[in-house]
Gaussian input, Z-matrix of N, CA and C with variables (Angstrom, degrees):
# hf/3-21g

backbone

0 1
 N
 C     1     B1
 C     2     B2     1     A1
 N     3     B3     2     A2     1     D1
 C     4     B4     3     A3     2     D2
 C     5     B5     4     A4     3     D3
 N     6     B6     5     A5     4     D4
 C     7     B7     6     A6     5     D5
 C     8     B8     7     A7     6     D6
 N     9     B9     8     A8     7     D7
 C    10    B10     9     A9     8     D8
 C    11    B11    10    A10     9     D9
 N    12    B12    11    A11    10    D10
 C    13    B13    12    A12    11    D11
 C    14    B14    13    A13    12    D12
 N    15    B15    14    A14    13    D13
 C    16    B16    15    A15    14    D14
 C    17    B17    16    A16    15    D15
 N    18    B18    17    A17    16    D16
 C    19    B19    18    A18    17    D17
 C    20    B20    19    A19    18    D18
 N    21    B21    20    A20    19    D19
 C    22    B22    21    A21    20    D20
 C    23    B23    22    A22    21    D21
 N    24    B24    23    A23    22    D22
 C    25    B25    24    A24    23    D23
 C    26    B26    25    A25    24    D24
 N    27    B27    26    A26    25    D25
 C    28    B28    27    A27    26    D26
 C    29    B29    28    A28    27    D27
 N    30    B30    29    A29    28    D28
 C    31    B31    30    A30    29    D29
 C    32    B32    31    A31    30    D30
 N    33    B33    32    A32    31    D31
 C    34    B34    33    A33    32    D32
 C    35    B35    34    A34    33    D33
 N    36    B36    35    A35    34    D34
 C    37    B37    36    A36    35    D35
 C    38    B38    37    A37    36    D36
 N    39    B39    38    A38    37    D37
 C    40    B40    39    A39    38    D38
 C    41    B41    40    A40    39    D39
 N    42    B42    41    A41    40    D40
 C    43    B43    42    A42    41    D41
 C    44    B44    43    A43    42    D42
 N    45    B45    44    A44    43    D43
 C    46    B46    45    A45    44    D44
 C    47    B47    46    A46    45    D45
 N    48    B48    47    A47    46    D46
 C    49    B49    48    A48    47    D47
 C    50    B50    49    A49    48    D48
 N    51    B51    50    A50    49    D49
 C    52    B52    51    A51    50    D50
 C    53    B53    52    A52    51    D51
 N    54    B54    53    A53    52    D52
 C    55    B55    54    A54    53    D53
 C    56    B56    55    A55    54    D54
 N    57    B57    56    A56    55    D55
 C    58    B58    57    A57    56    D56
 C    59    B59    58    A58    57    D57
 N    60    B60    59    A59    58    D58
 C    61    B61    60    A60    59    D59
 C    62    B62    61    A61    60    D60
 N    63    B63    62    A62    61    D61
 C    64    B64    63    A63    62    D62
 C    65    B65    64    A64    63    D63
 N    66    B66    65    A65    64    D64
 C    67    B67    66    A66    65    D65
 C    68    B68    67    A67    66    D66
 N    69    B69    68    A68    67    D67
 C    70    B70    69    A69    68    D68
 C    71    B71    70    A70    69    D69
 N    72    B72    71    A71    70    D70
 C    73    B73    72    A72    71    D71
 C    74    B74    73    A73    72    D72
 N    75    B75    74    A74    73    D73
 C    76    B76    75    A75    74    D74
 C    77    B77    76    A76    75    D75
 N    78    B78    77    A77    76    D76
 C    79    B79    78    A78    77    D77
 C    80    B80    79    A79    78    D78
 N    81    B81    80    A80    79    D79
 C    82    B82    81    A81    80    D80
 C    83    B83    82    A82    81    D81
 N    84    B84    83    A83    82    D82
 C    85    B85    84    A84    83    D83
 C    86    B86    85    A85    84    D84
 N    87    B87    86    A86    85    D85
 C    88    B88    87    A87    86    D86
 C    89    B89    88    A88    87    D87
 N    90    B90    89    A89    88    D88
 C    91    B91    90    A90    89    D89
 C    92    B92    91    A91    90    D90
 N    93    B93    92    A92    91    D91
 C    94    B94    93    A93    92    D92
 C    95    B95    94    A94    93    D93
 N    96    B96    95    A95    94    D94
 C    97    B97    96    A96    95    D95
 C    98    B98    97    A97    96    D96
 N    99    B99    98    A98    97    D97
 C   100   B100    99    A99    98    D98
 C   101   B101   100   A100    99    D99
 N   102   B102   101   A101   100   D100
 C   103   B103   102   A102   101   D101
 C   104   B104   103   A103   102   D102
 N   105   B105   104   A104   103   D103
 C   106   B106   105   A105   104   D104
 C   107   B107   106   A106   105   D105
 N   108   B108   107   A107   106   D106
 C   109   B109   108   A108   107   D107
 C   110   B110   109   A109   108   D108
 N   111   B111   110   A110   109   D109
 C   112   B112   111   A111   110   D110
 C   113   B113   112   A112   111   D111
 N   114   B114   113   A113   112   D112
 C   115   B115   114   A114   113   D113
 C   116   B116   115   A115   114   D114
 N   117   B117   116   A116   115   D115
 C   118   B118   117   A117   116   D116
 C   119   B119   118   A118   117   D117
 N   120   B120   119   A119   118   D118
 C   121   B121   120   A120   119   D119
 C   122   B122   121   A121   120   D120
 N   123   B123   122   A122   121   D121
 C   124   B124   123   A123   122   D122
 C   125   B125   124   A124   123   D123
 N   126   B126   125   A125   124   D124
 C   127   B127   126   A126   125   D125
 C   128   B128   127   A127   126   D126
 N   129   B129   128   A128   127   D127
 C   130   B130   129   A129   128   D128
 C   131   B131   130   A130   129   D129
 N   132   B132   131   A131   130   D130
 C   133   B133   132   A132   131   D131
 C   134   B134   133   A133   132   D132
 N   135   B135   134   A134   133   D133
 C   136   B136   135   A135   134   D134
 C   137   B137   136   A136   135   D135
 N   138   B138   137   A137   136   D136
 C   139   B139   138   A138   137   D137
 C   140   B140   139   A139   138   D138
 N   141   B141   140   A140   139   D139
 C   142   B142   141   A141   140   D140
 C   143   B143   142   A142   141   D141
 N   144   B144   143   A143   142   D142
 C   145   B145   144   A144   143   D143
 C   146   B146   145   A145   144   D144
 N   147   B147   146   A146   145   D145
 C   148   B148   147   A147   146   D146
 C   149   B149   148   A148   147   D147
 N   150   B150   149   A149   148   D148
 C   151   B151   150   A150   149   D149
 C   152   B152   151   A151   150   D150
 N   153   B153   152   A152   151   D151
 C   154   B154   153   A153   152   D152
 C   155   B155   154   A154   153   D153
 N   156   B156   155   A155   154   D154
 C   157   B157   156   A156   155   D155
 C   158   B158   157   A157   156   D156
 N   159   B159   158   A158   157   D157
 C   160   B160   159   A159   158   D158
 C   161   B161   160   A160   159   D159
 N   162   B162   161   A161   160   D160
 C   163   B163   162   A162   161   D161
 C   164   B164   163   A163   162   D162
 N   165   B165   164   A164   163   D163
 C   166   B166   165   A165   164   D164
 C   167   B167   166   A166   165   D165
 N   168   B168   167   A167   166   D166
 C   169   B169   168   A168   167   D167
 C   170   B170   169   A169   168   D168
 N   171   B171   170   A170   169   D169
 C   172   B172   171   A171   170   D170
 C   173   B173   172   A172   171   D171
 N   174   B174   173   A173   172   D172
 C   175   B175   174   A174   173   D173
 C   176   B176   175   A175   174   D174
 N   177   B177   176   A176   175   D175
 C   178   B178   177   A177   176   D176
 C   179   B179   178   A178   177   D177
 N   180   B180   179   A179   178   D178
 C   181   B181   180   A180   179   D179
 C   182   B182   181   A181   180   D180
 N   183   B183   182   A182   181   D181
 C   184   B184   183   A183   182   D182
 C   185   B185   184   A184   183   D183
 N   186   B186   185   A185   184   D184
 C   187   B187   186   A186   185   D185
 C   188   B188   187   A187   186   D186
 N   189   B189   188   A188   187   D187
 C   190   B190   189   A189   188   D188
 C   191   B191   190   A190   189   D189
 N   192   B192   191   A191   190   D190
 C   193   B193   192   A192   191   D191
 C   194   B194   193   A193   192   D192
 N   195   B195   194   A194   193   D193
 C   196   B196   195   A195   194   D194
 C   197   B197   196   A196   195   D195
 N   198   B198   197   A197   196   D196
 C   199   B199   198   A198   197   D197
 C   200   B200   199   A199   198   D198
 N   201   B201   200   A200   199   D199
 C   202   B202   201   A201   200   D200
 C   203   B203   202   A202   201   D201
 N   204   B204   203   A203   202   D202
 C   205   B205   204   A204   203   D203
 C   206   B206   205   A205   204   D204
 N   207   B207   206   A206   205   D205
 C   208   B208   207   A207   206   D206
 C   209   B209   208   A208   207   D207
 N   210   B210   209   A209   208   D208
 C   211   B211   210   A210   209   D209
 C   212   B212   211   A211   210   D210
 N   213   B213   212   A212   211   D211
 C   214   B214   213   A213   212   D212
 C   215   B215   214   A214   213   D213
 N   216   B216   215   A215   214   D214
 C   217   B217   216   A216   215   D215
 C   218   B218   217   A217   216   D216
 N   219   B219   218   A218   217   D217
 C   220   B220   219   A219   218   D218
 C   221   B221   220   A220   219   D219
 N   222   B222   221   A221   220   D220
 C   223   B223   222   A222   221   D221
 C   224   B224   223   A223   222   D222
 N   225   B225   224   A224   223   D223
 C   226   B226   225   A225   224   D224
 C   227   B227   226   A226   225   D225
 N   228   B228   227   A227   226   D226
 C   229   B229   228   A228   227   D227
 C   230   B230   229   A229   228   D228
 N   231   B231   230   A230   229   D229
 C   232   B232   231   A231   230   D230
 C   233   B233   232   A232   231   D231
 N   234   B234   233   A233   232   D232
 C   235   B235   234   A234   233   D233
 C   236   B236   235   A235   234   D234
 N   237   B237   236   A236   235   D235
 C   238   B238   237   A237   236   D236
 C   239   B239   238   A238   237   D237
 N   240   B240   239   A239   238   D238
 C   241   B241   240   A240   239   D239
 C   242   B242   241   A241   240   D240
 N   243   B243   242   A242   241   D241
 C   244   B244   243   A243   242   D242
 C   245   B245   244   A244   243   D243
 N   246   B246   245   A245   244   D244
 C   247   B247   246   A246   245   D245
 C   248   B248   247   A247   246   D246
 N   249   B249   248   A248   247   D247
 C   250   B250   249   A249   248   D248
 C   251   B251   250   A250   249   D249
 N   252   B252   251   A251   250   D250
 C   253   B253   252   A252   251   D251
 C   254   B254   253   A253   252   D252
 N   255   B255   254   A254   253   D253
 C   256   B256   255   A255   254   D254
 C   257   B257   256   A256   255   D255
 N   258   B258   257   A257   256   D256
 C   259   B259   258   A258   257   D257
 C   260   B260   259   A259   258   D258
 N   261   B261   260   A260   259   D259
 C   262   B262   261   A261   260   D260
 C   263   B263   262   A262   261   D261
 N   264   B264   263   A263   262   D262
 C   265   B265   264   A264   263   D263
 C   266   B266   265   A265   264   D264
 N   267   B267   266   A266   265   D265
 C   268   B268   267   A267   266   D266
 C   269   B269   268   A268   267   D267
 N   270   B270   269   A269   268   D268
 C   271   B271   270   A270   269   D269
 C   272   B272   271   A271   270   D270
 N   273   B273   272   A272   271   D271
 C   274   B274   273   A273   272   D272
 C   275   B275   274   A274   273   D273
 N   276   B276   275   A275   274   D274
 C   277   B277   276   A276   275   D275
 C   278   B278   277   A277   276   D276
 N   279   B279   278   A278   277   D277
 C   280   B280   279   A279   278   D278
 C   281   B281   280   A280   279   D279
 N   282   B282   281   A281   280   D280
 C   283   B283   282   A282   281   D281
 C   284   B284   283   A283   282   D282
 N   285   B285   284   A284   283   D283
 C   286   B286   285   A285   284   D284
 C   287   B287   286   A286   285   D285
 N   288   B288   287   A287   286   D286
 C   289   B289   288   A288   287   D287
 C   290   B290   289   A289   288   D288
 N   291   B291   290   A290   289   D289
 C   292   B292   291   A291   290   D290
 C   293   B293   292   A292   291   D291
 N   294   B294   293   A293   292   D292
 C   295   B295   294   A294   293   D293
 C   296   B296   295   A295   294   D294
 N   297   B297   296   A296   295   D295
 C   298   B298   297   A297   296   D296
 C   299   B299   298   A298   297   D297
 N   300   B300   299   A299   298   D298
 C   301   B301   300   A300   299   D299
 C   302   B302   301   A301   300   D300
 N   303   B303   302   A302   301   D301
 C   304   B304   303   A303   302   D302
 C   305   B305   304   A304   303   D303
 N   306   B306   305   A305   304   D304
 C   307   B307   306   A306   305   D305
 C   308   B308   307   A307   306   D306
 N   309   B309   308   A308   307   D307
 C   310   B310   309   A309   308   D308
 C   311   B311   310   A310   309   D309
 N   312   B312   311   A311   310   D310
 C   313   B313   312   A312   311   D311
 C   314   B314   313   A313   312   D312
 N   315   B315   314   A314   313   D313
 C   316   B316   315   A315   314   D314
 C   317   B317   316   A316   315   D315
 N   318   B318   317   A317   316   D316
 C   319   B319   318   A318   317   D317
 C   320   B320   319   A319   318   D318
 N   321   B321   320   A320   319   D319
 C   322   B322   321   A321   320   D320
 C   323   B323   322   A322   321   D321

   B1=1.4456
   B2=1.5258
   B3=1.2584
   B4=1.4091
   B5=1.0712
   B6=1.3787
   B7=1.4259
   B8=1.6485
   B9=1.3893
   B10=1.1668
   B11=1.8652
   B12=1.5255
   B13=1.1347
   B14=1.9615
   B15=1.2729
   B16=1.5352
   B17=1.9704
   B18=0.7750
   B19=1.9604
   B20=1.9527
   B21=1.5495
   B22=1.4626
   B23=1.2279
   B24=1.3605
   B25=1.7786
   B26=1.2828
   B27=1.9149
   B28=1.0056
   B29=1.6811
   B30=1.3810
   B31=1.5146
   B32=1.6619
   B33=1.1273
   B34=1.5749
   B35=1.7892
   B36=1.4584
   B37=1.3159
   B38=1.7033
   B39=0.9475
   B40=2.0137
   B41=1.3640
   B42=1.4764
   B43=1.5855
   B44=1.0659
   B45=1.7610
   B46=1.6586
   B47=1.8802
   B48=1.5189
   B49=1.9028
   B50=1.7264
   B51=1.1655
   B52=1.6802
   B53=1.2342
   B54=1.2845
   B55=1.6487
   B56=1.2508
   B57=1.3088
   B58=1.3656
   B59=1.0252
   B60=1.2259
   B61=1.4952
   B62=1.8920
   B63=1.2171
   B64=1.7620
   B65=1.3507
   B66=1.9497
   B67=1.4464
   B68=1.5009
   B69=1.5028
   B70=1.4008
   B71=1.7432
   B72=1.2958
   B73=1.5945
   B74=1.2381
   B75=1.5391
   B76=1.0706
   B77=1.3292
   B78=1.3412
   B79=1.6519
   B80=1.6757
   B81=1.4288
   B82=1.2752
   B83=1.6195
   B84=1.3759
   B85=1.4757
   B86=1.6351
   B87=1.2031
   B88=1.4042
   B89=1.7606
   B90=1.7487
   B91=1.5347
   B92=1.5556
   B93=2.1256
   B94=1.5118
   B95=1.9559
   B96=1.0481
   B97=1.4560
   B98=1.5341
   B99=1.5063
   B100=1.3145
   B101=1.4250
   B102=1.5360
   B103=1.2207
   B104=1.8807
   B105=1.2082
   B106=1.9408
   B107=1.3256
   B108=1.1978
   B109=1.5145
   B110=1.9202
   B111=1.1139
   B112=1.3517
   B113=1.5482
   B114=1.5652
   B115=1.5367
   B116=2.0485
   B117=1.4706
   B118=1.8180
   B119=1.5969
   B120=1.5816
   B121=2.2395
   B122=1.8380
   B123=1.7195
   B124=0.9713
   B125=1.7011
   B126=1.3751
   B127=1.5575
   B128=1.3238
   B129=2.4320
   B130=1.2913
   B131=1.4440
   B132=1.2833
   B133=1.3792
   B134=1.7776
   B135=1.2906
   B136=1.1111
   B137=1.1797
   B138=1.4269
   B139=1.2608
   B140=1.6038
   B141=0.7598
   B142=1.9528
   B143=1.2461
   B144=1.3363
   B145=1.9240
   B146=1.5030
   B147=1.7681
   B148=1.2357
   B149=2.1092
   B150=1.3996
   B151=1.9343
   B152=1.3326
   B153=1.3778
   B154=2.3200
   B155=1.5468
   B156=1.3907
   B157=1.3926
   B158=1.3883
   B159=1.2401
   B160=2.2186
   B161=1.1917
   B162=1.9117
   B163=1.5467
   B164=0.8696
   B165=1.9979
   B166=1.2203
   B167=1.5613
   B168=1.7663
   B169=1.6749
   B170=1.8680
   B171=0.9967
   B172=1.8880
   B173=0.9779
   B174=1.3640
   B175=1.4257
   B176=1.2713
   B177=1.4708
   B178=1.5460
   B179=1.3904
   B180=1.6498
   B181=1.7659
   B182=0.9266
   B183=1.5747
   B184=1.6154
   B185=1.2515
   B186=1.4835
   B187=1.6751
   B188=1.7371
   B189=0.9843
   B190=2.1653
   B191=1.7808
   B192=1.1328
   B193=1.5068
   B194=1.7448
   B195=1.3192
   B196=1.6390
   B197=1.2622
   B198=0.9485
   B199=1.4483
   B200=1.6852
   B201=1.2779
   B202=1.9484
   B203=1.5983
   B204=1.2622
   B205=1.5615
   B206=1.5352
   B207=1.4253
   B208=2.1342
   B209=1.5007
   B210=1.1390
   B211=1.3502
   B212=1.9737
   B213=1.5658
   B214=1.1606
   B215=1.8399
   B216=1.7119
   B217=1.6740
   B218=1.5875
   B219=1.5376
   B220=1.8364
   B221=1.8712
   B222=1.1519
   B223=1.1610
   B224=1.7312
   B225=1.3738
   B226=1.4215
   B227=1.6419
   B228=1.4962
   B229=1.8008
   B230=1.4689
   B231=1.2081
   B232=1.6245
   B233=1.2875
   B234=1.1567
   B235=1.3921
   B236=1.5261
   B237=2.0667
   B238=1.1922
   B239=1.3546
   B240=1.7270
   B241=1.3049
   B242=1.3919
   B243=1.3440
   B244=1.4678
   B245=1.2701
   B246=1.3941
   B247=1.5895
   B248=1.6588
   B249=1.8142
   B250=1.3231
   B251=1.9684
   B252=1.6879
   B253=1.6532
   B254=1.2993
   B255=1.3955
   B256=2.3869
   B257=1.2370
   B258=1.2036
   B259=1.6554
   B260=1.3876
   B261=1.5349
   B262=1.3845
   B263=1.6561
   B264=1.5117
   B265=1.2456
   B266=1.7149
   B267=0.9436
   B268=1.6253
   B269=1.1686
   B270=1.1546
   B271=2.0803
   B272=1.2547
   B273=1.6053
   B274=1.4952
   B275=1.3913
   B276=1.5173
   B277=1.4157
   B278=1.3963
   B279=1.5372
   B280=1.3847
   B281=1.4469
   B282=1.2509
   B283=1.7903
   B284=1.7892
   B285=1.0760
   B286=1.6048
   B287=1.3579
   B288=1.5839
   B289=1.2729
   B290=1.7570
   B291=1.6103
   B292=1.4527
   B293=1.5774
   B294=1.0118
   B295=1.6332
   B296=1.7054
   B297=0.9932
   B298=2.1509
   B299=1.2489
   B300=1.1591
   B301=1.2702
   B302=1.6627
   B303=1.2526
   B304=1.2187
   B305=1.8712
   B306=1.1688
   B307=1.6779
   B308=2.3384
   B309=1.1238
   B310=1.2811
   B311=1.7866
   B312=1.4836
   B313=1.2085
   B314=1.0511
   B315=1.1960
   B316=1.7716
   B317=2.0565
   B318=1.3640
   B319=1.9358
   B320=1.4139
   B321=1.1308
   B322=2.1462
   B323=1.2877
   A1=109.96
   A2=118.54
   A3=113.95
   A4=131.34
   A5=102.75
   A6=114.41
   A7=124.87
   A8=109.21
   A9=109.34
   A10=123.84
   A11=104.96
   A12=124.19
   A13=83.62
   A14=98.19
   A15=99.61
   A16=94.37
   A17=97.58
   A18=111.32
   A19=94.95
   A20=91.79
   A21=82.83
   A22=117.02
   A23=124.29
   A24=104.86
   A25=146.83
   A26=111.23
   A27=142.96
   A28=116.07
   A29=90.85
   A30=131.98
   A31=82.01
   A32=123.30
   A33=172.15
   A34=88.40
   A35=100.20
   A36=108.57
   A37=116.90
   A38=98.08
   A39=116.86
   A40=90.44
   A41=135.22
   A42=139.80
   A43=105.67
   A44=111.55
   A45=100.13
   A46=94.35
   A47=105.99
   A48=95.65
   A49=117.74
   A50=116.23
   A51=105.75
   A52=118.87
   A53=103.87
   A54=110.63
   A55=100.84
   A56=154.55
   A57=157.26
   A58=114.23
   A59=157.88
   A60=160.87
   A61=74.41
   A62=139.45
   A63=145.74
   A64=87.15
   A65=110.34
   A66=87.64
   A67=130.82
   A68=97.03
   A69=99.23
   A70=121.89
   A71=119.76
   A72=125.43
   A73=124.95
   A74=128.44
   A75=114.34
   A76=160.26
   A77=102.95
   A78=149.56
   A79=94.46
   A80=96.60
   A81=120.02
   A82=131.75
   A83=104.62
   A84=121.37
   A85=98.91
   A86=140.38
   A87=138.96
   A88=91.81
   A89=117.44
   A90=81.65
   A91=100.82
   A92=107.31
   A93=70.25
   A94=115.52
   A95=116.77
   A96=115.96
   A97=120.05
   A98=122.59
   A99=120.27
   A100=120.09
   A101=134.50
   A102=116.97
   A103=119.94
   A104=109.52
   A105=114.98
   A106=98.15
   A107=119.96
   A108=112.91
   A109=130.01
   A110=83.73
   A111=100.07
   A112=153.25
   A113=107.02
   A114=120.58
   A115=98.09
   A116=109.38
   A117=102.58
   A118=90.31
   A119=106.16
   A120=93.28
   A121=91.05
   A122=140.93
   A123=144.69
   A124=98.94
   A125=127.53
   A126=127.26
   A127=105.34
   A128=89.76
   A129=115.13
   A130=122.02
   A131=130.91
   A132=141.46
   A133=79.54
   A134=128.63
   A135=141.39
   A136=111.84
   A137=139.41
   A138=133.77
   A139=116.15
   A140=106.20
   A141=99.06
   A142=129.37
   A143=107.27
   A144=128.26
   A145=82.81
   A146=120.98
   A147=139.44
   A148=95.25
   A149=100.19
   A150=85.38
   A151=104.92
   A152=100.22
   A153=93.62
   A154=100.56
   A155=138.98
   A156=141.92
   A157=121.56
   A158=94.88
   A159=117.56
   A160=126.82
   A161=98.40
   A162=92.43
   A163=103.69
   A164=124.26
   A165=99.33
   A166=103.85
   A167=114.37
   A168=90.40
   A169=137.64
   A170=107.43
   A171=134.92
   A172=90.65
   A173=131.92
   A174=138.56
   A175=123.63
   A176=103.58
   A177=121.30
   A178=124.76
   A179=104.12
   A180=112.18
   A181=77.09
   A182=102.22
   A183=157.98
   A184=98.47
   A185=116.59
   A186=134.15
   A187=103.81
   A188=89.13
   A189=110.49
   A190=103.16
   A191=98.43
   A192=109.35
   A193=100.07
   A194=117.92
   A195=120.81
   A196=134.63
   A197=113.73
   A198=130.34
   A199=92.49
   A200=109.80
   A201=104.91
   A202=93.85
   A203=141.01
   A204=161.76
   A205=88.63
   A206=108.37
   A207=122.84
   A208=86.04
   A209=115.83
   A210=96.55
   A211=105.63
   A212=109.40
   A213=107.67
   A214=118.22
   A215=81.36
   A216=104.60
   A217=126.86
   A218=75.10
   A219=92.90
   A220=83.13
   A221=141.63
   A222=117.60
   A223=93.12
   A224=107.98
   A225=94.42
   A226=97.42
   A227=107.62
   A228=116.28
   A229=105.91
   A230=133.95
   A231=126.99
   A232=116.29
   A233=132.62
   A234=138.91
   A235=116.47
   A236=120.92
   A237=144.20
   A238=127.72
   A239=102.48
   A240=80.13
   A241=118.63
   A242=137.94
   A243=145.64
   A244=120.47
   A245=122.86
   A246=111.94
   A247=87.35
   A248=105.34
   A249=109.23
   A250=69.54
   A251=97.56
   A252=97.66
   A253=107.20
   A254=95.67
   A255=117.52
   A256=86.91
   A257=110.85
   A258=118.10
   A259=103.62
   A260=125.59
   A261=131.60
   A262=82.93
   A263=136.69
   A264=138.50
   A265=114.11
   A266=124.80
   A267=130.38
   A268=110.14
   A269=104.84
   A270=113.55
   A271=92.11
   A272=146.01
   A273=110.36
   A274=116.96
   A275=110.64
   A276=125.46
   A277=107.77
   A278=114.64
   A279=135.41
   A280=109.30
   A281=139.04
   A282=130.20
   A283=89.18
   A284=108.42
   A285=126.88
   A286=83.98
   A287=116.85
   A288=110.84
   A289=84.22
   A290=111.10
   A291=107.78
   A292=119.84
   A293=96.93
   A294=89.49
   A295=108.99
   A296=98.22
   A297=108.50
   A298=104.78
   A299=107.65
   A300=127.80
   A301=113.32
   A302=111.72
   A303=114.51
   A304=115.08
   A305=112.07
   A306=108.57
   A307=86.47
   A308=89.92
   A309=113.88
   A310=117.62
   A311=115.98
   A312=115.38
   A313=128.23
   A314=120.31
   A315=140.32
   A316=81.28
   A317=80.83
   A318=91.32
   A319=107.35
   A320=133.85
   A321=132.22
   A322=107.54
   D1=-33.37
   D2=158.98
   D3=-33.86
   D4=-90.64
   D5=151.16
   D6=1.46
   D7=-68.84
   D8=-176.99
   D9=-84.30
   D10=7.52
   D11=-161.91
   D12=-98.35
   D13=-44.64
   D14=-154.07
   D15=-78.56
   D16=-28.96
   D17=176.84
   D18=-50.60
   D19=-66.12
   D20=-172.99
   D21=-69.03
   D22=-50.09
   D23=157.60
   D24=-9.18
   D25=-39.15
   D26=175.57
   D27=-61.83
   D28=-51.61
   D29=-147.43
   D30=-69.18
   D31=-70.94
   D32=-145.68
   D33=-67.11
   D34=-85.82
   D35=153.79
   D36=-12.67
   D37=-93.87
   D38=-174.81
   D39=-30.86
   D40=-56.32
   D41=-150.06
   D42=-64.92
   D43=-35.35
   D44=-153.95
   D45=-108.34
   D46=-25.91
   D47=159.25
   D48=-67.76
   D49=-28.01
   D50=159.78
   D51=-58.36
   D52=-47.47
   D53=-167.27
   D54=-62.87
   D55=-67.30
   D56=160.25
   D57=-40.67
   D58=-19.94
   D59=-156.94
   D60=-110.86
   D61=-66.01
   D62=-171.31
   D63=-39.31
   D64=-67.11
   D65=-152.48
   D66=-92.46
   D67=2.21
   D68=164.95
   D69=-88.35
   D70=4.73
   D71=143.08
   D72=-83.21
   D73=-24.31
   D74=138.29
   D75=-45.02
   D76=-29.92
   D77=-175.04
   D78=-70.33
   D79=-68.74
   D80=-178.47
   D81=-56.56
   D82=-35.23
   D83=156.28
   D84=-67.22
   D85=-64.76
   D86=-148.97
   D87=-64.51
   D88=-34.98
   D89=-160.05
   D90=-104.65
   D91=12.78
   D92=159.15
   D93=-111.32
   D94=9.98
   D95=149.32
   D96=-48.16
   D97=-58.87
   D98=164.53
   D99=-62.69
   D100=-32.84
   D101=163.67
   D102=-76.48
   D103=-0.82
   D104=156.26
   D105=-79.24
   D106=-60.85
   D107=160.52
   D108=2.96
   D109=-114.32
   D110=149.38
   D111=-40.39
   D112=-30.49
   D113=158.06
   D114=-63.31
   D115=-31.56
   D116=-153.54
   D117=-86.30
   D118=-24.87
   D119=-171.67
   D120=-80.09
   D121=-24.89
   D122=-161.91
   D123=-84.21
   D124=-48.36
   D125=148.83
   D126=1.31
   D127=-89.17
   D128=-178.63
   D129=-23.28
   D130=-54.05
   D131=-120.04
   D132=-108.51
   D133=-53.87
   D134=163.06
   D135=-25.18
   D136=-86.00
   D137=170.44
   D138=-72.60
   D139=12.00
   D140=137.52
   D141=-94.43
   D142=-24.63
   D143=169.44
   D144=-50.69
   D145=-84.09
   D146=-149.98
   D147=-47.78
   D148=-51.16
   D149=-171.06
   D150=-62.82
   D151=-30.92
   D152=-167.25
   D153=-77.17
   D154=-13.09
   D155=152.12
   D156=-44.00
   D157=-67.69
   D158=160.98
   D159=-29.99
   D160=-35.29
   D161=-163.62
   D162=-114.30
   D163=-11.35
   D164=176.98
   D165=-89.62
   D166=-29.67
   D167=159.56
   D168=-54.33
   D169=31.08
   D170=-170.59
   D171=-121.79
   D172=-65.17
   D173=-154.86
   D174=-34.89
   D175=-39.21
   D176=-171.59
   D177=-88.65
   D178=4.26
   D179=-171.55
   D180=-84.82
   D181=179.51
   D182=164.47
   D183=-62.96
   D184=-73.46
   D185=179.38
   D186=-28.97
   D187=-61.13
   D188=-157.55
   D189=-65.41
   D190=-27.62
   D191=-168.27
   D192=-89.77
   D193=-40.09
   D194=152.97
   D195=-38.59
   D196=-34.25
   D197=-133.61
   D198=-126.87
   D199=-30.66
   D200=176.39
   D201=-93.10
   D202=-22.65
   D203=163.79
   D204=-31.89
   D205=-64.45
   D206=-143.90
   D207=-88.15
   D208=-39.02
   D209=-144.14
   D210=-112.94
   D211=-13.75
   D212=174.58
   D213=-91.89
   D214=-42.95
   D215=179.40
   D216=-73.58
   D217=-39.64
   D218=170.07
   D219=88.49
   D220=59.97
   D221=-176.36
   D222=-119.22
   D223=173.47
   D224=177.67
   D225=-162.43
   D226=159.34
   D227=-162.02
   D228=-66.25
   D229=164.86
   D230=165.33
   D231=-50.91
   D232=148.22
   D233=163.83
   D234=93.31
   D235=-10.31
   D236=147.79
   D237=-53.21
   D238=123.91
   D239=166.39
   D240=-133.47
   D241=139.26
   D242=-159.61
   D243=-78.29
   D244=110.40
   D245=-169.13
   D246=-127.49
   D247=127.98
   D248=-163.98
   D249=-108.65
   D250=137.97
   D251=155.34
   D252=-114.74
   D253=158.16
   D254=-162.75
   D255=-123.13
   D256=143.43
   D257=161.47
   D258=-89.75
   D259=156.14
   D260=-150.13
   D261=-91.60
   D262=162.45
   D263=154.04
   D264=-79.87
   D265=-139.89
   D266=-163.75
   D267=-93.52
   D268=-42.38
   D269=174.28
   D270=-80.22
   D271=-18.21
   D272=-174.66
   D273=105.85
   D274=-15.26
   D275=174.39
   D276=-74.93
   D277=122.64
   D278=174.14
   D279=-80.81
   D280=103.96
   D281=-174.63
   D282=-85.86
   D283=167.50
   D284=-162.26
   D285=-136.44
   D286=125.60
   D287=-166.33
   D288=-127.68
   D289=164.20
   D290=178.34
   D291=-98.73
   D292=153.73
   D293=-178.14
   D294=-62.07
   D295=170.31
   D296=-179.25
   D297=-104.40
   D298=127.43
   D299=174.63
   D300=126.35
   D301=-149.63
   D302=179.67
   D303=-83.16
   D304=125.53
   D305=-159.18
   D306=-129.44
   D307=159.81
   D308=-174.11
   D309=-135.11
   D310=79.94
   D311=174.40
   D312=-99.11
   D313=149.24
   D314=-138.33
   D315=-120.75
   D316=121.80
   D317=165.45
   D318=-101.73
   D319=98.51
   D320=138.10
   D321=0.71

C-alpha cells in the first residue's frame, strides 16, 4: 500500500507541476499579447505627438493663420466673395446656411 500511496503522490505531484508550469504560460502568453497591445496604441499616440508638433510648428505662419480664418471663421479678404454650396434634401429644398462668424443682416 505504500508503494501505491507513494505512486500517487508522484502522480498527484506531476498534475499539479504541469498544471502550474500550463498556467503560468498562459499567464505569460496573455501579458505578452497585451504588452503588443500596448507598444501598437503607444506607436499610435506617438504619431499624434509628431502631427500636434507640425501643427503647432504651422501655427505660427502667415499661411496656417489664413487658412483657420477661411475655413473655421468663414472669413474672407476684401473684394471675395463666399459661396457656401448645400446639397438639396429629399424634397429638393436647398437651406441657405450663414456664414460663421460674425454676419451682418440687412432687414427689407
Amino acid at each position: 500500500m505504500s508503494s501505491k500511496l507513494t505512486v500517487a503522490l508522484a502522480v498527484l505531484l506531476t498534475v499539479c507541476v504541469g498544471l502550474t508550469y500550463i498556467g503560468g504560460r498562459m499567464r505569460r502568453a496573455a501579458l505578452e499579447r497585451e504588452t503588443a497591445q500596448l507598444l501598437e496604441e503607444c506607436r499610435g499616440w506617438e504619431l499624434r505627438l509628431d502631427e500636434l508638433r507640425k501643427e503647432i510648428d504651422a501655427a505660427g505662419t502667415d499661411e496656417y493663420v489664413e487658412r483657420a480664418a477661411r475655413e473655421k471663421l468663414g472669413l474672407v479678404k476684401p473684394g471675395e466673395t463666399l459661396f457656401i454650396v448645400t446639397q438639396p434634401d429629399a424634397s429638393g429644398f436647398v437651406p441657405v446656411q450663414k456664414r460663421p462668424g460674425k454676419t451682418i443682416e440687412i432687414n427689407d
